[in-house]
C-alpha positions in Angstrom: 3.9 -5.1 15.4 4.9 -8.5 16.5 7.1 -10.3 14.1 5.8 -13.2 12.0 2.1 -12.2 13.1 -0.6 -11.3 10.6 -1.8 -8.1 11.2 -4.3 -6.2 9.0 -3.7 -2.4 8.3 -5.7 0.4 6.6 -3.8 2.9 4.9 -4.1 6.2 2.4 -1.7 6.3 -0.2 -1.1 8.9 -2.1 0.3 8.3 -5.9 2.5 11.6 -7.3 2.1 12.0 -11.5 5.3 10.3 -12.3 3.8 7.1 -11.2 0.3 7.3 -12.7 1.7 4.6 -15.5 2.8 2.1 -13.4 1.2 -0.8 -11.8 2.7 -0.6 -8.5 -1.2 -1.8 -6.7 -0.3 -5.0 -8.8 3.9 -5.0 -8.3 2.6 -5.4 -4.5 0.4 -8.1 -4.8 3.0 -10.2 -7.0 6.3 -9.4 -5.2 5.2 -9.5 -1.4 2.8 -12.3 0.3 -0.1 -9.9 1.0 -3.7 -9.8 0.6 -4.8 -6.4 -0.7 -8.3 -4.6 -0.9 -9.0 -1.1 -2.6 -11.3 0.3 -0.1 -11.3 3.8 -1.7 -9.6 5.2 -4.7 -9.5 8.4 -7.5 -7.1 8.8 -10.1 -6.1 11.7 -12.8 -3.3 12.6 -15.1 -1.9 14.6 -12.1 -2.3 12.9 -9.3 -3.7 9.6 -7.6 -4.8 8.2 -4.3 -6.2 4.9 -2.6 -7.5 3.9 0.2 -6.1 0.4 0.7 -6.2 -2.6 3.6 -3.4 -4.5 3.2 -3.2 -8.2 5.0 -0.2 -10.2 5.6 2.6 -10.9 8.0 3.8 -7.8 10.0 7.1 -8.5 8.0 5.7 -8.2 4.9 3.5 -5.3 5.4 6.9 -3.5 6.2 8.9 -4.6 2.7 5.6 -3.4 1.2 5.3 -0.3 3.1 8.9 0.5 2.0 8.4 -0.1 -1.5 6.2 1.9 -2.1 7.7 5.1 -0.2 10.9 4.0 -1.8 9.0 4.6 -5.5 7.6 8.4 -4.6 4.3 7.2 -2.8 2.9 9.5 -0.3 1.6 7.4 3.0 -1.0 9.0 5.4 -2.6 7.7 8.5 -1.8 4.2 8.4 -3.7 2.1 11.3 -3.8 -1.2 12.7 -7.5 -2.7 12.1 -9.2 -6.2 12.7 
């Protein structure tokens, strides 16, 4: 990715139990300067996933990216789209 440039990416995330009760699809949306759309998603008391697109500076995707793998979340086949 070049830096400072908007890229758009579509990613599978998956969420492990210990997280079911936190908000971390909001936390992203509110702590980092991206635009976020839940293509996919399924969630139970043991486990969760989402298939996301996430928009916003390369930079950005990356803090967010990091966050959430940081937290416990599992992420699969991330792409560049758009």
């Amino acid at each position: 990715m070049l830096e400072g440039v908007r890229v758009k990416i579509k990613a599978e995330f998956i969420f492990p139990k210990e997280l079911k009760d936190e908000p971390l699809i909001c936390d992203i949306c509110k702590q980092f300067n991206i635009r976020l759309n839940i293509v996919e998603a399924s969630f139970s008391t043991d486990t969760g996933w989402a298939i996301l697109v996430l928009e916003a500076k390369d930079a950005e995707i990356i803090k967010t990216l990091k966050y959430l793998a940081d937290k416990g979340v599992e992420i699969k086949e991330t792409k560049q789209i758009g």
